[in-house]
N, C-alpha and C positions, 0 to 999 in steps of 0.2 A: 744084917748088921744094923743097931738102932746107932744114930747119930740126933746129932742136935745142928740145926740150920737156925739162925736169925732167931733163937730162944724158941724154936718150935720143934718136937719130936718128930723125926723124918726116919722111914726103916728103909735101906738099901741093900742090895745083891752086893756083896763082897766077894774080895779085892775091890778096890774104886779108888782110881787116884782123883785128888783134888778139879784137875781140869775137867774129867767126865762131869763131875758134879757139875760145877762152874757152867758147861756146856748145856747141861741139863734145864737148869735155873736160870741163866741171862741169855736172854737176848742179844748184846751186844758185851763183849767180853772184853772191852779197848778198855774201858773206864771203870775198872771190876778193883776191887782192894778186898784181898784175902786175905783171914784172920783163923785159926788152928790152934787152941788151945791157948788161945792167948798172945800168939806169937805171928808177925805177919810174916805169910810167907810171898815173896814176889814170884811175878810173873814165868820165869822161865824156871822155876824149881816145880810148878804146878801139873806139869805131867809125872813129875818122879815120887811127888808128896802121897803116899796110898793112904789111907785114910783109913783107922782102927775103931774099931765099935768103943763106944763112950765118946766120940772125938767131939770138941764142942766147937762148930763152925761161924762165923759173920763173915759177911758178905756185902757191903758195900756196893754199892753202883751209885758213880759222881753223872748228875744231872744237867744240863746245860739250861736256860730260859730266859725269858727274859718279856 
């Protein structure tokens, strides 16, 4: 299944819900802001969201520093 992550072409084994992704790509998943086609999806919908070839993904991860 090609998808698109962060304006970048990524091909994945389908079925794939959102959180496998998520789990895939971050590191730390506390501070993650999901985006699907344009639309956010929060946190506890992220295991049910299966993810369809064309899907276009961002992905967020908030920073702390200082």
């Amino acid at each position: 299944m090609n998808i698109t992550v962060n304006g970048r072409p990524r091909t994945i084994p389908g079925p794939a819900s959102l959180k496998l992704l998520i789990e895939q790509i971050c590191r730390d998943r506390r501070h993650v802001i999901a985006e699907v086609n344009g639309n956010v999806v929060r946190t506890p919908q992220w295991e049910t969201r299966i993810l369809q070839n064309g899907d276009t993904i961002e992905l967020v991860q908030f920073v702390g520093g200082g």
